[in-house]
N, C-alpha and C positions, 0 to 999 in steps of 0.2 A: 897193143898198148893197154897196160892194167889201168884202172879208176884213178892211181895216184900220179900216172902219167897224165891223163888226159884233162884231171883239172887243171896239174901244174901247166898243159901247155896252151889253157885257153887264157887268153889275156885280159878276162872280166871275171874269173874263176875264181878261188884260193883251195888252200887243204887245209885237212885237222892241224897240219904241223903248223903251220902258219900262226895259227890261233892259238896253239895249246903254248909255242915259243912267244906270243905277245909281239912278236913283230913279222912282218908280211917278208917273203922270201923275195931277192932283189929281183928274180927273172919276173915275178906277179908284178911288181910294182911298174919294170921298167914296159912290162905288156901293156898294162892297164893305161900309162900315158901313151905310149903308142896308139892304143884303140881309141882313148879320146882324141888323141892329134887328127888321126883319121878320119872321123868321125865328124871334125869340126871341118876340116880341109873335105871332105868328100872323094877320100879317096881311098886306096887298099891300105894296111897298113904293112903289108908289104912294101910298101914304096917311100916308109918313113925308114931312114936308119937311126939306131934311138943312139949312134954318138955325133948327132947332126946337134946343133946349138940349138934350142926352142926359140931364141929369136930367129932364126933363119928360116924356121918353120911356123914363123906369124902368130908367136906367145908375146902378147904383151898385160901390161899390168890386170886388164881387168881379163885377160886369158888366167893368167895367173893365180887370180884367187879364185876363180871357177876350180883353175886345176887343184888349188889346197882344200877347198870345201869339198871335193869327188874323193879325193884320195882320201880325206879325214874318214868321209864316210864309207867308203868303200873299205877302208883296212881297219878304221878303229883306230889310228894315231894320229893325236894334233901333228897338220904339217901348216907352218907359217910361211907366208911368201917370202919370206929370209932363206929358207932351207931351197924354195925351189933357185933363185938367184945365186947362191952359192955354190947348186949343183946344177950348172944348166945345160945338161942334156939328159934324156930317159936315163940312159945308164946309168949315170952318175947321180942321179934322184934315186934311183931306185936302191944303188947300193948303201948308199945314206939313209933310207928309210929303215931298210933293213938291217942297217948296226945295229949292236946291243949297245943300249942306253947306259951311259955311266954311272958308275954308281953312286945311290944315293936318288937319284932322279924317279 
């Protein structure tokens, strides 16, 4: 595994491309809620699947803006509890993180 593997595949990681494109890659994004879910559940994050519903996995509002304040900080992009509710599972957060932003924005 090269260096650009093994950041991409740890889920509190990122890479140069990450930063240098200004938005976080979806798999970083959808790791990084996974290891929080974990983290907060106590348990593997093997044992999260990230297309389970965050309510199902005990995300409620004030989980919620913990998870928007982690993710602001950890990738550098405002994320409003609007964006995690509209996308509510890892995957589907993460790939919406990772859009490119329209333009003009």
């Amino acid at each position: 595994m090269n260096h650009t593997q093994a950041s991409s595949a740890s889920p509190l990681g990122g890479t140069d491309r990450e930063a240098a494109a200004g938005r976080p890659a979806a798999g970083a994004v959808t790791g990084w809620v996974v290891a929080f879910l974990a983290e907060i559940l106590d348990i593997s994050p093997d044992e999260i699947d990230p297309t389970t519903p965050l309510d199902e996995l005990g995300v409620d509002s004030a989980t919620t803006l913990v998870l928007c304040a982690g993710l602001a900080a950890r990738f550098g992009i405002p994320v409003r509890p609007r964006d995690v509710l509209d996308h509510f599972t890892a995957d589907a957060l993460g790939r919406h993180l990772a859009a490119a932003l329209p333009a003009g924005v």
